[in-house]
C-alpha positions in Angstrom: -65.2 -15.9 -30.2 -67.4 -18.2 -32.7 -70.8 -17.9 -32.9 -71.5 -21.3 -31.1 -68.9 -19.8 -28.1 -71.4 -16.7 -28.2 -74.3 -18.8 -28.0 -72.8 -20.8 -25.3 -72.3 -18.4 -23.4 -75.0 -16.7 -23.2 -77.1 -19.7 -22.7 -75.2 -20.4 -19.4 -76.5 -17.3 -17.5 -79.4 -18.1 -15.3 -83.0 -17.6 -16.5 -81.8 -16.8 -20.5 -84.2 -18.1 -23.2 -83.5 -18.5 -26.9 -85.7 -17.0 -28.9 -86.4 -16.4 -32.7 -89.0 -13.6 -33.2 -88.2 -12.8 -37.2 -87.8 -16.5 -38.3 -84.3 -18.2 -38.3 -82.8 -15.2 -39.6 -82.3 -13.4 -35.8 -81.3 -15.0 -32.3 -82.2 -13.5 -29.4 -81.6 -13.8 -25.9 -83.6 -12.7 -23.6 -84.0 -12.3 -19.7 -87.8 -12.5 -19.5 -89.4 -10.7 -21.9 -86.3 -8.1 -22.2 -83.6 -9.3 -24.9 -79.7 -8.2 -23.5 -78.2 -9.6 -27.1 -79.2 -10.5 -30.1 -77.7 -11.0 -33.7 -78.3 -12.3 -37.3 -77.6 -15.7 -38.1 -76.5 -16.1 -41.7 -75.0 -19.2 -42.8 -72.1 -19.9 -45.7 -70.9 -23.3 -46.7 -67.2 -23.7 -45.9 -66.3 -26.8 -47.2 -69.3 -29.2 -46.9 -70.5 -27.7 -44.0 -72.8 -24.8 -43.5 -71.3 -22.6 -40.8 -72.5 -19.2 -39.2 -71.5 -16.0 -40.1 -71.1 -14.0 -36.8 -70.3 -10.1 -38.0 -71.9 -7.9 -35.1 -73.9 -8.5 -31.6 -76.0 -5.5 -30.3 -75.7 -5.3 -27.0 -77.7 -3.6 -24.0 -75.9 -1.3 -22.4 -76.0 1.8 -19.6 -76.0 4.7 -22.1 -72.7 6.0 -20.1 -70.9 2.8 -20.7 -71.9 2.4 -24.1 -70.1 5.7 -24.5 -67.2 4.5 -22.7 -67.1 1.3 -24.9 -67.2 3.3 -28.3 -64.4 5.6 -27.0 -62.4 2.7 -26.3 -63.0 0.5 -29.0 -63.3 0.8 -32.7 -65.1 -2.1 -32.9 -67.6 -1.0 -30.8 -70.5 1.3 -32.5 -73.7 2.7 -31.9 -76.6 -0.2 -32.0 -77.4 -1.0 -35.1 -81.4 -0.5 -35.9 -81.7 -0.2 -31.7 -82.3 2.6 -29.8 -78.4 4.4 -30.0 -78.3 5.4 -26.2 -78.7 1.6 -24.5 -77.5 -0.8 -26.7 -74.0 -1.0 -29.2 -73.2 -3.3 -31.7 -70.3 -4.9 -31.6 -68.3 -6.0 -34.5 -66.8 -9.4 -34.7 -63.5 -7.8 -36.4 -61.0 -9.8 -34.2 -60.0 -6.2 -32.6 -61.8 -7.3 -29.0 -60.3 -10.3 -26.8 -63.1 -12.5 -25.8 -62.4 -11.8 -22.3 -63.5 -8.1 -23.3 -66.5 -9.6 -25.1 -68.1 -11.2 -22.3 -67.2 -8.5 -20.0 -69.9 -6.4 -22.6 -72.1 -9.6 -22.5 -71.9 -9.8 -19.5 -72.6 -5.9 -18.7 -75.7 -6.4 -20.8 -77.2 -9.2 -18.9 -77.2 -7.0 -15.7 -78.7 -3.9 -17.1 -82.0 -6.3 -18.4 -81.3 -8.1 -14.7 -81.8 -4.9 -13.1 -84.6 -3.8 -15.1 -86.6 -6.8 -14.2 -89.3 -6.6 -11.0 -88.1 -8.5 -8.0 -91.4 -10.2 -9.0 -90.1 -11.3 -11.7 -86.7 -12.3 -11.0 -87.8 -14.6 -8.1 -90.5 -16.6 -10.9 -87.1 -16.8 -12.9 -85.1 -17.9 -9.7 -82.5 -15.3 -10.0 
């Protein structure tokens, strides 16, 4: 998956924002105020265009499945400069299908989804 499928992606789930909290140097995306997936955004020129880097996501995550998913999958690790028990960080390697990545995106939008108060998901419509 590219970084624009990732972004994509994650933009197409109900009630996700965009956000930037350290400059242009971090995406976030966030359910509310809660953020299920973030990750660096460094650019390199390929040919004459500047293109995105896309090493690692962190991910939220149940701390039981998070276990699960670093059992499984070598790609998957504990969450980089994030609290090590809910979220991983998983490394764009080419070792997970995307099917398997959006299952973890996916994963990580419900845990922040369930988190929310029912307040709170009705002013977001969800």
């Amino acid at each position: 998956m590219t970084f624009e499928e990732f972004k994509i992606y994650c933009l197409s789930k109900k009630g996700v924002e965009e956000t930037y909290p350290f400059g242009d140097m971090a995406v976030w995306f966030k359910l509310g105020e809660k953020a299920f997936c973030w990750t660096f955004v460094e650019m390199f020129v390929m040919g004459d265009e500047m293109k995105p880097a896309f090493t690692f996501v962190n991910c939220k995550c149940d701390p039981e499945q998070a276990l699960r998913w670093r059992e499984q999958f070598s790609a998957v690790q504990p969450g980089w400069h994030q609290s090590k028990k809910h979220w991983n960080s998983v490394y764009m390697d080419g070792s997970l299908s995307d099917s398997e990545f959006k299952i973890m995106i996916d994963h990580a939008y419900d845990t922040v989804l369930k988190s929310l108060s029912k307040k709170l998901q009705l002013e977001l419509g969800l």
